[in-house]
N, C-alpha and C positions, 0 to 999 in steps of 0.2 A: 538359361541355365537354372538348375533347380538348387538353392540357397542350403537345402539340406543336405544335399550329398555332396560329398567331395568332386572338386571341378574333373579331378584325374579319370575318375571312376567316368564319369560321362563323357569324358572323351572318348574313352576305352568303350563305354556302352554304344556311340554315335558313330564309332569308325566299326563296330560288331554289325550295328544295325546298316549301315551302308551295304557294309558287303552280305549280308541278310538277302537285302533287299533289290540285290544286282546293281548298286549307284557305283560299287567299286567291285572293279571284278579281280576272279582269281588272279594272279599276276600280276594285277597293277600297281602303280606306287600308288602310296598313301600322301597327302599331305605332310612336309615335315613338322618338326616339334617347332619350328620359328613359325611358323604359319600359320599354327594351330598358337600359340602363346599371343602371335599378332591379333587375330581373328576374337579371340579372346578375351584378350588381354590381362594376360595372365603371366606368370615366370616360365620359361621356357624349360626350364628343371620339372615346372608342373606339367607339360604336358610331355616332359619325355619320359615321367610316371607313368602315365596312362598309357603310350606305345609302348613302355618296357611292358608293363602286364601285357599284353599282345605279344610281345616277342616271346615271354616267360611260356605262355599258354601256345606256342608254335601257330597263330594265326597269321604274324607277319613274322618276314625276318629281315635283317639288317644286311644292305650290298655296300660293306666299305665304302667310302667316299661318293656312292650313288642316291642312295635312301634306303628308305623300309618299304617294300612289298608284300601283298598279300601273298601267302602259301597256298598252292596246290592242296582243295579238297578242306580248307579255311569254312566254307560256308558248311557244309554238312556235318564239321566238326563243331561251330557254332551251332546250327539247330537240333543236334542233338543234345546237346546239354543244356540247349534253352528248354527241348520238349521234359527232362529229368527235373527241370529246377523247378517248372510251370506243376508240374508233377504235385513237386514237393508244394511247395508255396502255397498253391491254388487249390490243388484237387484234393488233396490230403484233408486239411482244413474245411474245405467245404463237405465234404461227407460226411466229416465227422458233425459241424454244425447240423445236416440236414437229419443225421441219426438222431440228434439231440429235439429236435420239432419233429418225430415221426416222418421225416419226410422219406418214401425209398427210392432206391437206387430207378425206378422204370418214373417214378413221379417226377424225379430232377430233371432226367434226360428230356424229357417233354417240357418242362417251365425253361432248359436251357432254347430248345427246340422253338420255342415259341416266344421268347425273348430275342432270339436270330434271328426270326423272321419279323420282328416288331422294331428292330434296329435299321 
Protein backbone atom coordinates (compact mmCIF):
# COMPACT_ATOMS: atom_id res chain seq x y z
CA UNK A 1 0.00 0.00 0.00
CA UNK A 2 1.16 3.45 -0.88
CA UNK A 3 1.18 5.63 2.69
CA UNK A 4 0.31 8.63 0.56
CA UNK A 5 -2.89 7.84 -0.85
CA UNK A 6 -5.79 6.95 0.61
CA UNK A 7 -6.25 3.11 1.35
CA UNK A 8 -9.89 3.48 -0.49
CA UNK A 9 -8.61 4.95 -3.50
CA UNK A 10 -6.14 1.93 -4.12
CA UNK A 11 -8.46 -0.41 -3.56
CA UNK A 12 -10.72 1.08 -6.14
CA UNK A 13 -7.39 1.74 -8.36
CA UNK A 14 -6.33 -2.50 -7.71
CA UNK A 15 -9.93 -3.98 -8.39
CA UNK A 16 -9.75 -1.20 -11.98
CA UNK A 17 -6.49 -2.52 -12.64
CA UNK A 18 -7.64 -6.27 -12.28
CA UNK A 19 -10.09 -6.06 -14.38
CA UNK A 20 -7.78 -3.89 -16.80
CA UNK A 21 -5.68 -6.54 -16.89
CA UNK A 22 -8.31 -9.73 -17.40
CA UNK A 23 -7.50 -11.15 -13.51
CA UNK A 24 -11.18 -10.25 -13.03
CA UNK A 25 -13.38 -10.64 -15.82
CA UNK A 26 -16.58 -9.05 -16.97
CA UNK A 27 -19.27 -10.68 -14.88
CA UNK A 28 -17.30 -11.90 -12.16
CA UNK A 29 -17.56 -11.25 -8.43
CA UNK A 30 -15.27 -9.05 -6.87
CA UNK A 31 -13.88 -9.80 -3.66
CA UNK A 32 -16.15 -8.64 -0.73
CA UNK A 33 -15.46 -5.35 1.47
CA UNK A 34 -14.71 -8.20 4.51
CA UNK A 35 -12.02 -9.59 2.44
CA UNK A 36 -10.58 -6.74 1.17
CA UNK A 37 -10.65 -5.04 5.04
CA UNK A 38 -9.26 -8.79 6.22
CA UNK A 39 -6.57 -8.73 3.54
CA UNK A 40 -5.69 -5.34 4.60
CA UNK A 41 -6.44 -4.84 7.44
CA UNK A 42 -8.27 -2.07 7.47
CA UNK A 43 -12.08 -0.99 8.60
CA UNK A 44 -14.39 -2.66 6.32
CA UNK A 45 -16.44 0.89 6.05
CA UNK A 46 -12.86 1.63 4.23
CA UNK A 47 -12.95 -0.72 1.81
CA UNK A 48 -16.77 -0.44 1.08
CA UNK A 49 -15.49 3.34 0.09
CA UNK A 50 -13.46 2.05 -2.48
CA UNK A 51 -16.21 -0.63 -4.07
CA UNK A 52 -18.91 2.19 -3.52
CA UNK A 53 -16.68 4.52 -6.07
CA UNK A 54 -16.95 1.54 -8.46
CA UNK A 55 -20.46 1.04 -8.00
CA UNK A 56 -20.86 5.22 -8.29
CA UNK A 57 -18.81 4.97 -11.60
CA UNK A 58 -21.13 1.72 -13.13
CA UNK A 59 -17.95 -0.54 -13.04
CA UNK A 60 -19.41 -3.03 -10.54
CA UNK A 61 -22.91 -3.38 -9.32
CA UNK A 62 -24.42 -4.73 -6.24
CA UNK A 63 -26.55 -8.37 -6.37
CA UNK A 64 -28.62 -8.01 -2.99
CA UNK A 65 -27.44 -10.65 -0.64
CA UNK A 66 -25.00 -12.03 -3.49
CA UNK A 67 -21.95 -9.55 -3.90
CA UNK A 68 -20.59 -6.99 -6.29
CA UNK A 69 -19.75 -7.90 -9.82
CA UNK A 70 -18.15 -6.48 -12.48
CA UNK A 71 -20.50 -4.69 -15.35
CA UNK A 72 -20.85 -5.75 -18.78
CA UNK A 73 -18.26 -3.60 -21.09
CA UNK A 74 -16.55 -2.24 -17.24
CA UNK A 75 -13.12 -2.73 -18.97
CA UNK A 76 -13.46 -0.51 -22.11
CA UNK A 77 -15.12 2.07 -20.01
CA UNK A 78 -12.16 1.78 -17.64
CA UNK A 79 -9.50 2.27 -20.51
CA UNK A 80 -10.97 4.85 -21.88
CA UNK A 81 -10.86 7.14 -19.28
CA UNK A 82 -7.56 5.80 -18.28
CA UNK A 83 -6.40 6.71 -22.09
CA UNK A 84 -8.22 10.82 -21.21
CA UNK A 85 -6.55 11.02 -17.83
CA UNK A 86 -2.96 9.59 -19.13
CA UNK A 87 -3.85 12.38 -21.79
CA UNK A 88 -4.19 14.99 -19.45
CA UNK A 89 -1.67 14.16 -16.71
CA UNK A 90 1.16 12.90 -18.87
CA UNK A 91 0.94 14.13 -22.51
CA UNK A 92 -0.16 17.55 -21.79
CA UNK A 93 2.67 18.31 -19.41
CA UNK A 94 5.17 16.84 -21.29
CA UNK A 95 4.73 18.92 -24.50
CA UNK A 96 4.53 21.50 -22.93
CA UNK A 97 7.98 21.01 -20.87
CA UNK A 98 9.41 19.68 -24.32
CA UNK A 99 8.16 23.25 -25.95
CA UNK A 100 10.01 24.98 -23.15
CA UNK A 101 13.80 22.99 -24.04
CA UNK A 102 12.99 23.36 -27.91
CA UNK A 103 12.34 20.07 -27.97
CA UNK A 104 9.61 19.21 -31.27
CA UNK A 105 6.97 17.33 -31.50
CA UNK A 106 9.02 14.57 -34.39
CA UNK A 107 12.30 14.93 -31.71
CA UNK A 108 9.98 13.38 -28.64
CA UNK A 109 8.52 10.71 -30.64
CA UNK A 110 11.84 9.36 -31.35
CA UNK A 111 13.63 9.89 -27.69
CA UNK A 112 10.18 8.17 -26.64
CA UNK A 113 10.87 5.51 -29.52
CA UNK A 114 14.25 4.83 -28.36
CA UNK A 115 13.63 4.84 -24.65
CA UNK A 116 11.03 1.80 -25.65
CA UNK A 117 13.32 0.16 -27.23
CA UNK A 118 16.06 0.63 -24.37
CA UNK A 119 13.55 -0.55 -21.69
Amino acid sequence: MDESRPIFLQIAEQIENDIIDGVIAEGAQIPSTNEFAAFYRINPATALKGVTRLVDDGIVVKRRGIGMFVTEGARDRLVERRRADFSAEYLRPLIIEAEKLGITIDDLAALIRAERIAS
